[in-house]
N, C-alpha and C positions, 0 to 999 in steps of 0.2 A: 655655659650659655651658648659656646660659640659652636658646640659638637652637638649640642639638641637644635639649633636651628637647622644646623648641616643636614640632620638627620630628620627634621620634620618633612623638609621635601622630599625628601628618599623616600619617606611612605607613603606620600601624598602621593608618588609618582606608579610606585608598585600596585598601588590601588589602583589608579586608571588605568594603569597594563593592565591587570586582571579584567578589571569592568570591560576593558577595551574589547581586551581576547574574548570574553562573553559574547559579547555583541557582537562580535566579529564572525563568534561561531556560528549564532542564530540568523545573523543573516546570510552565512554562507550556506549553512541546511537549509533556511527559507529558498533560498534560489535552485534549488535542487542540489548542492554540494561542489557548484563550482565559484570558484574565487584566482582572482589574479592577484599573484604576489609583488612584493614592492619593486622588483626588478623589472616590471613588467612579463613575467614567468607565464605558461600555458595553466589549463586548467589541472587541478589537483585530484589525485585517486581517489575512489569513492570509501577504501580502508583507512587512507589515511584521514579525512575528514571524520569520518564514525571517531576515530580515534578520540582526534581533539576535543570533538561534541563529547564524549563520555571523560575527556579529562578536565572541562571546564564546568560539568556535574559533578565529579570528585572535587572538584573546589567550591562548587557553590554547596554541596553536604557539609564540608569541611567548617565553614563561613555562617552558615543559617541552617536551623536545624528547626523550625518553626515558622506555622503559617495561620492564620485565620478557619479557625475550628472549632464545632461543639463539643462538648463532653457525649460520650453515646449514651447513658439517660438520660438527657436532655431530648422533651419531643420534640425539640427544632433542630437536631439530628439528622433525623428521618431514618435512624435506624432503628429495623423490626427481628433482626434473627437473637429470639431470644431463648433459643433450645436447648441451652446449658440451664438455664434458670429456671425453665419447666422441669429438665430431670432433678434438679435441685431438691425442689417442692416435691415430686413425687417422692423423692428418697427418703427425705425430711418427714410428710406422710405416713411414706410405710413404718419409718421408724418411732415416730410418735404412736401410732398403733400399735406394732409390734409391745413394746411396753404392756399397752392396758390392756393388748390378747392375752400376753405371756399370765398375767396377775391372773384375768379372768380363767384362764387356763392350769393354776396354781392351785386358785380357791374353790376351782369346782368342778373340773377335770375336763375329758375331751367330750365336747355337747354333742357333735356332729355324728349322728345316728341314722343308719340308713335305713330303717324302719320309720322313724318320725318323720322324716324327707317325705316319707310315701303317705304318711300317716295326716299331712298335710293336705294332702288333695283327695284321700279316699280314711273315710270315718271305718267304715266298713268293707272288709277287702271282697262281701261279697253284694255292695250295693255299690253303682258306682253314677251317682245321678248326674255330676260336671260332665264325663264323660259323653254318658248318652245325651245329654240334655244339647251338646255340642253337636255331635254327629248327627243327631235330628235335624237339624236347620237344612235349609234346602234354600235356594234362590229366589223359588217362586216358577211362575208356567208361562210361558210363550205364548202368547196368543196373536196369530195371524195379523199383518195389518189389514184395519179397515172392518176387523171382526165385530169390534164394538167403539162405540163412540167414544170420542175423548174425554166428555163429560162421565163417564160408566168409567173408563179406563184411570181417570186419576182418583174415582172413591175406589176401587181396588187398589189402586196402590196404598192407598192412604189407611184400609184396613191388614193391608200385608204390614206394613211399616209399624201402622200399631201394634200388631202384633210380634213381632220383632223387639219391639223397645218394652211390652209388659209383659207378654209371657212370659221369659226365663226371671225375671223380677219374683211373679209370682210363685215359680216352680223353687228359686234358692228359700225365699222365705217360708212356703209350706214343709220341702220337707227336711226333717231334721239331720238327716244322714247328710247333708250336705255343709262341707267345710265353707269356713272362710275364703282360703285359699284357691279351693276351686271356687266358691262361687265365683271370685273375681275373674277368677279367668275365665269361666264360662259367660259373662256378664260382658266384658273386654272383646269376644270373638263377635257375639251378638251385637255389641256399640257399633264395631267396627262394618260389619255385615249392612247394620240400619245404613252408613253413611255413605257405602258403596251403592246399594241401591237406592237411596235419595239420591243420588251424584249419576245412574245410571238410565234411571227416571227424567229427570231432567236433561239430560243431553238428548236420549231420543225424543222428547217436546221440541226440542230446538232445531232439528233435524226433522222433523217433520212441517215446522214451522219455515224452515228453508226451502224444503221441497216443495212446497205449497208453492212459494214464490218464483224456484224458478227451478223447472225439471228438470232432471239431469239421471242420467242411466245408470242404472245399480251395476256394480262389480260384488256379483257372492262370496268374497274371500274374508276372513275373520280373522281377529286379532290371533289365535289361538292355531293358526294356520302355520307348513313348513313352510312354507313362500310366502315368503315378508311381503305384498302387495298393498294397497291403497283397498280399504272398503267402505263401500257407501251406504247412506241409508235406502232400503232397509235391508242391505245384504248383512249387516252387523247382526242381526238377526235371528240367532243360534245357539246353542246351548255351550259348542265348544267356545264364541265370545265371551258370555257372560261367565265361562267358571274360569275362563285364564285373567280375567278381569277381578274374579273375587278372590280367586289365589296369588294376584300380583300385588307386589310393597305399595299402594297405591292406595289413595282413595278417592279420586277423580278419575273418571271415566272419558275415554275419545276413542273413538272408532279406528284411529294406526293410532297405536302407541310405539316410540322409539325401541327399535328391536338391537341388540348387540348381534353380530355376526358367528359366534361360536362359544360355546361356556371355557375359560380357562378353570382347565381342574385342579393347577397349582391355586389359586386364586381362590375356587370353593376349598380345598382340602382346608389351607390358614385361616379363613373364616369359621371353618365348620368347627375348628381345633378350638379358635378364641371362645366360640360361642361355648361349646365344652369345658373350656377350663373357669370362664369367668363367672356359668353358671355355680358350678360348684365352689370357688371362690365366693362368690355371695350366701351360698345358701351358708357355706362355714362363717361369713365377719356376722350374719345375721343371728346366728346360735352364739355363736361367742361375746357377745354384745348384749344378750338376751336378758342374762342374769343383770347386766346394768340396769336395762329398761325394770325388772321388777322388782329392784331395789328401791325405784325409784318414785313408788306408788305408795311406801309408808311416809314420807312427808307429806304428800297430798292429807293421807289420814287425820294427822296430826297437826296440818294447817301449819308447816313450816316452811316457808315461803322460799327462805334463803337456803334451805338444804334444795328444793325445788331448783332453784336459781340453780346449783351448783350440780346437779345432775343433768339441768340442761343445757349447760354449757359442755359437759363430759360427754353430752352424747352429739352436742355437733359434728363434731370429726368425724367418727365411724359413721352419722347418719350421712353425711355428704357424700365421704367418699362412698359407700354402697350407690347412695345415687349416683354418683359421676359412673360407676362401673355398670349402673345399672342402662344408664347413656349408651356407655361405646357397646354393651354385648347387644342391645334393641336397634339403638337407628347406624350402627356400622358393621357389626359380626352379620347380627341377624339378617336386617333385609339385605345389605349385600348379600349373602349366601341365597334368601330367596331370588332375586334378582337376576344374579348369578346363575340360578337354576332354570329361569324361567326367561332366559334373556330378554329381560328387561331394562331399558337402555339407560331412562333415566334414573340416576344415583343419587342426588342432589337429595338425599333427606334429614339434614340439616345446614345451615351455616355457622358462623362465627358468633354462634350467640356468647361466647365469653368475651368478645372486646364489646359487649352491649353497654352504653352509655344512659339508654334509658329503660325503661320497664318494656315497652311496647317493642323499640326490639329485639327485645330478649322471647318473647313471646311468638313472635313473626318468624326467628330464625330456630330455636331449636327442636320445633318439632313442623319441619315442613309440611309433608301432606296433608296432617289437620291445618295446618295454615293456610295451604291452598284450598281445600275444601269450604271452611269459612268465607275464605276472599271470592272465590266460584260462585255459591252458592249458598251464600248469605247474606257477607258486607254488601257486595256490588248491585245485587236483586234489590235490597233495600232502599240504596240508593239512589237507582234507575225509578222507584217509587216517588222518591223525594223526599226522604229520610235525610235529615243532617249528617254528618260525620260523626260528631257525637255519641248522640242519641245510638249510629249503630253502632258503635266501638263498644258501650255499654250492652249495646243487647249481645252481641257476641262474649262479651265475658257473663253475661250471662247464663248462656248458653253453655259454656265450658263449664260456669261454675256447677251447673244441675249436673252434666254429665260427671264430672270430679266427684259431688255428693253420690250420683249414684252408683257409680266402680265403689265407692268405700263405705257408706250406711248401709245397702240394702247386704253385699255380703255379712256386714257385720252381725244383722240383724238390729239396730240401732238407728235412731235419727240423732244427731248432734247436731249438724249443719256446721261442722267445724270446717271441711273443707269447701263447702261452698262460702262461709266466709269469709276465708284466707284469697280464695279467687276475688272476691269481690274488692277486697281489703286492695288490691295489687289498682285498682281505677285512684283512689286517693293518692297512692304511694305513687303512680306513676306523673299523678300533676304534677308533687312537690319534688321529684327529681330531675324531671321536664323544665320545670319552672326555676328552679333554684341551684342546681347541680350541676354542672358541665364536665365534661371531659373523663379524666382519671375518679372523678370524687365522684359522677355518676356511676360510672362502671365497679365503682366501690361500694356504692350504695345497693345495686344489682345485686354484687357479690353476698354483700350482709344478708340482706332480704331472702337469699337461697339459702344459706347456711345458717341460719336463725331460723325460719322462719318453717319450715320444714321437721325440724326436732319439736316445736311446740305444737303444730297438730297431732304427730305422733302420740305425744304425751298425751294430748286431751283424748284422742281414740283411745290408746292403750288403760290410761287410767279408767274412762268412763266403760270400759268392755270389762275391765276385773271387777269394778262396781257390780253391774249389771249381771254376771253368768259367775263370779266367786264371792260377790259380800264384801267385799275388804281383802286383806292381807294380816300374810301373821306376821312374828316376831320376827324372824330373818328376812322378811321379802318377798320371800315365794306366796304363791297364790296355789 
């Protein structure tokens, strides 16, 4: 009894040395690192202080080794480097692939034929209608300002434009020698073309609509110009404007567009390689994937709903991943390497549409230039009208949803309206994820909706095209 009392103030005492010496130290580094010792002594070396400061942390380590912290998956964290966990997924991907390549690759050997590649875009090696039918487009003619009236000048536009969005419509559907394949893309260069001149049309309205107001002196220099300079209307005016304009990643038009100062050729060379390898990469997971897709057209025959169920869940994986690949080679390989080429400054042609929380903006972010296109010169025009918010949100998915229908029915040679009602489908799906979903469980919900939702148009095109152009299927699959 009488040695533990002895011994209780002895650690009571060694405690408040220590706490003491702490305090002691913090406030002698508070003070810049002088202190008077008990002798009344001069100030102390700025070594020897460092000293004690780092020996009174090997005691406070020693003592406490724990402090007020979250777990790092916890989003009150605020921890975001999660790049281990992405190559995770990717590897886990490839490898879950890898498997039902190997089988598909087992059961029916190496599909990837560099004849059928070609055989894709050209029916006939000596008709080649996507082709020409592409190279034919032309811009349109310059006509002087002030040549004709504004009223005369926008029913020409308006029949250059129609003509643009029905002609090659017409030309894939009459004639036969023209694939699916190319139709699309010949169909895709024309989309693209109609939106550049609606977007190029209207900005010179608005620029004349300025000038009107308040004059100000033309500078002749064009976007398409080696001296990056400032030009005005109507010196934009020219022919080298409008085709660096139709050849730029863009599809809004302004009279300076941000120019980069020199092309890095290390920077084109890696893009140009990605775009290269990833193309061919797809054209391979899409042959090797193929025989699934027509495996998966004798349950439909036979109204087996749950074999259905189970090949569309088999085809989610390779259908995403080719889209995801289909992603970085279009809005990161490609137009970077255009851009690159054509120094063109702004890059910005996606965001973070994968931490999207809700529908709209997953649609806002990952494919920006049609975003900003719409937002230019649609949503905002509407709404300067006096159009609700609403009412336009709906007419723009609208608006995509026909565009969607027509890249995919008219090549097909088929109407479904499968993908124009998957576009529409996404207005419902976006209330109740808006309205009911928050955070992780929205951007889950996104996620579902991409990966589901994508495999079952597939199937409704691909089954109703073997319908329509083979009758059915035989016994193994094939068509």
């Amino acid at each position: 009894m009488g040695d533990r009392n002895e011994r209780g103030p002895s650690t009571r005492r060694r405690r408040t040395t220590i706490s003491g010496e702490a305090t002691g130290a913090s406030a002698r580094q508070a003070n810049g690192g002088k202190a008077s010792g008990p002798g009344g002594q001069g100030e102390q070396d700025a070594p020897g202080s460092a000293r004690r400061h780092k020996g009174s942390n090997d005691v406070k380590d020693r003592l406490s080794c724990h402090r007020l912290q979250e777990s790092l998956l916890s989003s009150e964290s605020g921890y975001s480097n999660y790049r281990g966990i992405l190559n995770w997924c990717v590897v886990m991907l490839v490898l879950s692939n890898a498997r039902l390549f190997l089988e598909n690759l087992i059961k029916y050997g190496i599909l990837v034929d560099p004849i059928q590649v070609v055989s894709l875009f050209l029916k006939d090696p000596y008709s080649w209608p996507a082709p020409c039918l592409i190279i034919g487009n032309d811009a349109g003619h310059h006509w002087p300002p002030g040549t004709i009236s504004e009223g005369a000048g926008t029913f020409l536009h308006f029949v250059n434009l129609s003509a643009v969005l029905c002609f090659p419509p017409a030309t894939v559907l009459t004639l036969s020698s023209m694939t699916p394949v190319g139709g699309v893309f010949a169909l895709g260069v024309y989309t693209i073309l109609f939106l550049k001149l609606f977007s190029y049309k209207d900005v010179n309205k608005w620029c004349r609509e300025i000038r009107q107001a308040t004059a100000r002196p033309s500078v002749h220099r064009a976007n398409g110009s080696a001296v990056h300079s400032n030009v005005t209307y109507p010196g934009n005016l020219t022919h080298r404007d409008i085709y660096y304009f139709i050849f730029a990643p863009t599809l809004c038009y302004e009279l300076n567009f941000p120019r980069s100062t020199r092309i890095r050729k290390r920077f084109l060379l890696r893009r140009l390689i990605e775009m290269l390898f990833l193309m061919q990469l797809q054209v391979g997971l899409i042959h090797g994937w193929f025989p699934t897709v027509q495996n998966s057209m004798k349950p439909f025959q036979v109204k087996s709903y749950f074999q259905v169920l189970t090949f569309l869940f088999l085809l989610q994986v390779p259908n995403h991943m080719i889209w995801l690949l289909f992603f970085y080679w279009f809005f990161h390989s490609s137009m970077n390497f255009v851009a690159e080429l054509m120094q063109f400054g702004d890059r910005e042609f996606y965001r973070d549409w994968w931490n999207s929380e809700t529908v709209p903006y997953f649609w806002a972010n990952w494919n920006i230039p049609v975003h900003k296109w719409c937002l230019r010169h649609f949503y905002k025009p509407m709404l300067r009208k006096g159009v609700n918010k609403l009412a336009a949100q709906i007419a723009v998915f609208l608006v995509s949803a026909f565009f969607h229908e027509y890249l995919v029915s008219i090549p097909l040679k088929m109407f479904r309206l499968w993908a124009f009602m998957g576009m529409m489908a996404q207005i419902p799906l976006a209330l109740f994820v808006g309205r009911f979903l928050r955070g992780n469980y929205g951007n889950a919900a996104v996620w579902i909706s991409l990966i589901i939702g994508q495999p079952i148009a597939v199937l409704m095109y691909v089954h109703d095209y073997y319908v329509l152009h083979y009758g059915g299927v035989s016994e193994g699959g094939a068509v």
